[in-house]
C-alpha positions as CSV (number, residue, x, y, z in Angstrom):
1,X,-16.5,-10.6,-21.5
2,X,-19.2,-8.8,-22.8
3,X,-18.8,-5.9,-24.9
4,X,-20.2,-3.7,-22.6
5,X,-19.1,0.5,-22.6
6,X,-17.1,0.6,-19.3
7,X,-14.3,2.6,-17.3
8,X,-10.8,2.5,-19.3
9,X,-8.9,1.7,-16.5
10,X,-10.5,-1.9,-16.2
11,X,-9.8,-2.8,-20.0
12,X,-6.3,-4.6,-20.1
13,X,-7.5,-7.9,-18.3
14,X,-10.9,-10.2,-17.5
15,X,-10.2,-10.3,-14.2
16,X,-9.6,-6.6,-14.3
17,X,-12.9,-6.1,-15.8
18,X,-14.7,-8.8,-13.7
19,X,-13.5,-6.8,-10.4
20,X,-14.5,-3.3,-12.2
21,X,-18.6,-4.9,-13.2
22,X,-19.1,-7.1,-9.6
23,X,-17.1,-5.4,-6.7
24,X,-15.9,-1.8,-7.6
25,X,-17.8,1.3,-6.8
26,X,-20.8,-1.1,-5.4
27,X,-21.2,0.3,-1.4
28,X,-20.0,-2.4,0.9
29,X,-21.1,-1.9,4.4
30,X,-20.0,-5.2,6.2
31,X,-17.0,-5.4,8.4
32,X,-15.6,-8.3,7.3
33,X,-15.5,-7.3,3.7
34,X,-14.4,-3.8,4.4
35,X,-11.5,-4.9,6.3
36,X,-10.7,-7.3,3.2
37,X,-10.5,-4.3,1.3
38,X,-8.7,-2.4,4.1
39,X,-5.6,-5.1,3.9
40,X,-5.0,-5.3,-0.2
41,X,-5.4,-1.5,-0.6
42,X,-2.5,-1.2,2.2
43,X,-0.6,-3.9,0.3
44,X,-1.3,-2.1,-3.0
45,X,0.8,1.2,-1.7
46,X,3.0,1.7,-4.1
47,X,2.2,-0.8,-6.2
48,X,-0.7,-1.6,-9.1
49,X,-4.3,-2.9,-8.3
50,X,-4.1,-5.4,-11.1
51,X,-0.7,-7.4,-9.0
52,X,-3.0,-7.2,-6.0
53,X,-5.8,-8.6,-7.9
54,X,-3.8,-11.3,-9.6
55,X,-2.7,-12.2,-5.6
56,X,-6.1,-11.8,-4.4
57,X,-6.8,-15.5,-3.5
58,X,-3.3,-16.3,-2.6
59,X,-3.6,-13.2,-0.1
60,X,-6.9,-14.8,1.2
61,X,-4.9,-18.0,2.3
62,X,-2.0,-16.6,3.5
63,X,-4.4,-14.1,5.6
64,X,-6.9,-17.1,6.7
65,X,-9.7,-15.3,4.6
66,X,-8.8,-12.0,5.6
67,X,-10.3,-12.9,9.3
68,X,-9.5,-9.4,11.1
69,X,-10.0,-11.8,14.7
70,X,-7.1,-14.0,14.1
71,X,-4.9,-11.4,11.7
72,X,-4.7,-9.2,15.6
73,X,-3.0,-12.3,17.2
74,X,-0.9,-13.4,14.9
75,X,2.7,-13.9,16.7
76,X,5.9,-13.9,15.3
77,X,6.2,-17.4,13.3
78,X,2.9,-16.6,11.9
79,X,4.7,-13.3,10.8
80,X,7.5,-15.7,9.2
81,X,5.4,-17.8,7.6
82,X,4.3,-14.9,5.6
83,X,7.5,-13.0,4.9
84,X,8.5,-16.6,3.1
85,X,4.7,-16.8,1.3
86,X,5.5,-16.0,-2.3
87,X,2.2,-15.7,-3.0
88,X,1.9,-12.4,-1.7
89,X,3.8,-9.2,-1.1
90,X,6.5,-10.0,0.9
91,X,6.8,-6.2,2.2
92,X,7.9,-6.9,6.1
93,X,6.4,-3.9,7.0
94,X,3.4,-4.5,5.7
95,X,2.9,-7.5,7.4
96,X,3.1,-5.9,10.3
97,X,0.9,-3.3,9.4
98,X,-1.9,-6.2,8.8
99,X,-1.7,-7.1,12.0
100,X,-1.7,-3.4,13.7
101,X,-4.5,-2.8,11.4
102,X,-6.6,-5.6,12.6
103,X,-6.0,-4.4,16.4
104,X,-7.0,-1.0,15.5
105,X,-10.2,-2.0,12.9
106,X,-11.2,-4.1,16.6
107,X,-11.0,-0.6,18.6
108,X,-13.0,0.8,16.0
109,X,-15.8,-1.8,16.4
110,X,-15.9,-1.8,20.0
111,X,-16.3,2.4,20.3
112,X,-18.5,2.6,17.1
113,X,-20.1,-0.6,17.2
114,X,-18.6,-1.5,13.3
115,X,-16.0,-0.3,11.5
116,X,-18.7,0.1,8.7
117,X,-20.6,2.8,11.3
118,X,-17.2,4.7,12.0
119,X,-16.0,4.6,8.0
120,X,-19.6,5.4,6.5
121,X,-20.1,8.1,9.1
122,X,-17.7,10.2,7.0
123,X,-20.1,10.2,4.1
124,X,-23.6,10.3,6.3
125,X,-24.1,6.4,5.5
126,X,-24.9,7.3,1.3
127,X,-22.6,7.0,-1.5
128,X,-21.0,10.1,-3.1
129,X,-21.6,10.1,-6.9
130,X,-19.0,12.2,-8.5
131,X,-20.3,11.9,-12.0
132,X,-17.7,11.9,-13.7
133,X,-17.7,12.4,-18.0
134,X,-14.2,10.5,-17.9
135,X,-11.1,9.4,-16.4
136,X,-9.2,12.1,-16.8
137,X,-11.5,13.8,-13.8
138,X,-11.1,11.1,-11.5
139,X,-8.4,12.1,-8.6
140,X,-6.5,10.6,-6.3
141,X,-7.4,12.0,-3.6
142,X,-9.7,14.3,-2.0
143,X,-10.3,16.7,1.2
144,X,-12.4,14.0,2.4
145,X,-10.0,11.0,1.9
146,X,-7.2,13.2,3.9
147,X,-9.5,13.5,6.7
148,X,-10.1,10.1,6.8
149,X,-6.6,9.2,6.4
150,X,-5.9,12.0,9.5
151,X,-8.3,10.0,11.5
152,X,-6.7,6.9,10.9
153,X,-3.5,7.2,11.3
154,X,-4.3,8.9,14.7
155,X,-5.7,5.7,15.4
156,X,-2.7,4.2,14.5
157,X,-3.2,2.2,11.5
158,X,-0.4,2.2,9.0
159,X,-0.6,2.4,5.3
160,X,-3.4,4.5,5.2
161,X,-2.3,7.5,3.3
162,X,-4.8,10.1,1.3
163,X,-4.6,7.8,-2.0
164,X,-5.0,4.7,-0.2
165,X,-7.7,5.8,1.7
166,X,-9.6,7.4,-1.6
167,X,-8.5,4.1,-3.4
168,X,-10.6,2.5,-0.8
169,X,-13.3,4.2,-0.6
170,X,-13.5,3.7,-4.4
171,X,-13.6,0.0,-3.8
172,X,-16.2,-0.5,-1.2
173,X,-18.3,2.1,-2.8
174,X,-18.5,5.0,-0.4
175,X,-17.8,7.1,-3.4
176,X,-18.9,6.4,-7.0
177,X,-16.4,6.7,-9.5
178,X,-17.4,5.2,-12.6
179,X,-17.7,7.4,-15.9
180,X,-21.2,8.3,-16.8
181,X,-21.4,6.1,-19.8
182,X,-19.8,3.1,-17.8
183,X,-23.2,0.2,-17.9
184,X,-22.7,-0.1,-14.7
185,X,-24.3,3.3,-13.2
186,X,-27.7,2.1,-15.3
């Protein structure tokens, strides 16, 4: 790639720096994608973002391109079928999780109209730019990501701790994390 300045964390691989200059930190506001998001940063827990990355596709299959609609039905051979997927992350409980989480992300649309609505809400539909001189200020999590995470669990999704939540909002962009010399904030 390039030899562009960007954020150290996306230096080890291409594909790690393809992710970091085309998906992360750019504001995502469709439902579909969000909830794409919402499923590999609950597989992620406990894990690193570059095995997820490196599964990406094979999670895409497995999930029948992340379709939130048929994820909420899937029955109990479906749920087998994936538990024996070596492709993916064979975490029982998060497999399950998937599938609560796709019920839930469909409450969410039908009181907020989107999940996008309910999740950018939190941030009053804008980005937050932390501006941050480097890495070493990012955090895991914030007030705002516990808040979030609060709310959803109420709702009962699973997975959704403080750092997955931040992680998250990371990805689709709700808050802006790259470094301040990183090409991509120009």
């Amino acid at each position: 790639m390039e030899n562009k300045t960007r954020c150290k964390w996306c230096l080890s691989s291409d594909l790690y720096m393809k992710y970091h200059d085309e998906e992360w930190g750019k504001p995502v506001y469709d439902d579909p994608t969000l909830f794409e998001f919402l499923l590999l940063e609950t597989f992620q827990a406990g894990l690193s973002w570059i095995t997820i990355l490196n599964k990406r596709e094979n999670f895409r299959k497995a999930f029948d391109n992340f379709d939130y609609k048929k994820i909420a039905q899937y029955d109990d051979s479906k749920i087998q079928e994936l538990l024996l997927d070596a492709g993916i992350i064979r975490n029982k409980l998060k497999v399950y999780s998937a599938i609560t989480n796709a019920q839930n992300f469909i409450k969410i649309q039908n009181e907020f109209g989107s999940f996008s609505n309910y999740i950018w809400d939190f941030v009053d539909g804008k980005p937050i730019d932390n501006k941050l001189r480097d890495l070493s200020q990012a955090q895991a999590t914030t007030p705002l990501s516990d808040k979030i995470s609060k709310d959803l669990k109420k709702r009962e999704f699973k997975f959704v701790g403080s750092t997955v939540v931040y992680a998250h909002m990371q990805a689709t962009g709700m808050v802006n994390d790259h470094v301040e010399d990183c090409w991509t904030r120009s």
